[in-house]
C-alpha positions as CSV (number, residue, x, y, z in Angstrom):
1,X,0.0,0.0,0.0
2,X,1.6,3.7,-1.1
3,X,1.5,5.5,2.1
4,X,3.0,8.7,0.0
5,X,0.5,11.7,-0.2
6,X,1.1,12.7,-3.5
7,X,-1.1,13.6,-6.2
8,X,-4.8,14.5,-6.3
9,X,-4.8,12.8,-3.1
10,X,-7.8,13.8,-0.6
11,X,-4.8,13.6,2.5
12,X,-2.3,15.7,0.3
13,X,-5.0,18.7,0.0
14,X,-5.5,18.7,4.0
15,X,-2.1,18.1,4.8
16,X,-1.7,21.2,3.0
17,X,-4.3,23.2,4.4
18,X,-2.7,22.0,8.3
19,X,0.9,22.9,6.9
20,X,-0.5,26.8,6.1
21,X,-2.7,27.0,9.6
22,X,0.0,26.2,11.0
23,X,2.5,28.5,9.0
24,X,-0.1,31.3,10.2
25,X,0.1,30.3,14.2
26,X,3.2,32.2,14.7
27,X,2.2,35.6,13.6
28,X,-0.8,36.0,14.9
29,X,0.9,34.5,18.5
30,X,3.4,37.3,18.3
31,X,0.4,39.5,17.1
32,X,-1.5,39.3,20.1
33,X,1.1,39.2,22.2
34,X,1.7,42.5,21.2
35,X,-1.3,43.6,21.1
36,X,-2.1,43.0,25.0
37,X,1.2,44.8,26.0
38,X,0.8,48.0,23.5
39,X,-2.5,48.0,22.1
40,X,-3.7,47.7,18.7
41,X,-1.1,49.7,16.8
42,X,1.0,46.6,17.6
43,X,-0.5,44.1,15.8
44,X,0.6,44.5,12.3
45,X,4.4,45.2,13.2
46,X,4.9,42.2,15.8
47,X,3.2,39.7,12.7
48,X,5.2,40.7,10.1
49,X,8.5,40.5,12.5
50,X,7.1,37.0,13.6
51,X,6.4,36.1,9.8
52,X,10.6,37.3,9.0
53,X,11.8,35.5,12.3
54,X,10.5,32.2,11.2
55,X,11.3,32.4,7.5
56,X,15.4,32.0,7.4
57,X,15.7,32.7,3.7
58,X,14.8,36.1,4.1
59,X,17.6,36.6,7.0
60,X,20.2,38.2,6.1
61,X,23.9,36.0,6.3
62,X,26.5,38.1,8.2
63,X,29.7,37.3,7.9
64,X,29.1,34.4,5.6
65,X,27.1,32.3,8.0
66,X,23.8,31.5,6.6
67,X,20.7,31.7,9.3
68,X,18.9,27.6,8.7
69,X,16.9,27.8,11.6
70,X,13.5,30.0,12.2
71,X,12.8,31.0,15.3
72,X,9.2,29.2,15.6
73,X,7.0,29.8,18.7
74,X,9.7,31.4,21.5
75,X,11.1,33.8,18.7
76,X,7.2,35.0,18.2
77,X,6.8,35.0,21.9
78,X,10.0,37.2,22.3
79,X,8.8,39.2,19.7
80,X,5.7,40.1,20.1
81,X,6.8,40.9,23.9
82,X,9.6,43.4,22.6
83,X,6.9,45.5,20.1
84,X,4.6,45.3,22.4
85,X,6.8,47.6,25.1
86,X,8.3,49.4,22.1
87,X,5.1,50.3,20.9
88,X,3.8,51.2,24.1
């Protein structure tokens, strides 16, 4: 039996769909976060830094060592702490 979810699969489609829910945990976590510390002006800021924290190919390699690793759920928790109080 092929165990692989490939294809027009009915599994592939929602293991797609529980990939991007997932994807979209983080920011809205480091969203709200914020937005309890500074208010609603926070919001937008602490997702889109929690969105760039847990994408590594849009970080930036200084001195030729390449970031592999996003910073998932503490990074969004960290973040959304820090805009929260810069915002405020």
């Amino acid at each position: 039996m092929n165990h692989k979810l490939a294809g027009n699969h009915f599994l592939s489609y929602m293991s797609g769909i529980g990939g991007l829910a997932f994807l979209l945990m983080i920011p809205i976590l480091g969203g709200y976060i914020a937005n309890s510390i500074g208010g609603r002006a926070a919001i937008v800021p602490a997702m889109l830094a929690s969105i760039v924290g847990n994408t590594p190919k849009l970080f930036y390699p200084i001195g030729g060592l390449a970031v592999i690793t996003p910073t998932g759920f503490l990074g969004a928790i960290m973040i959304g702490i820090a805009i929260g109080y810069l915002v405020r």
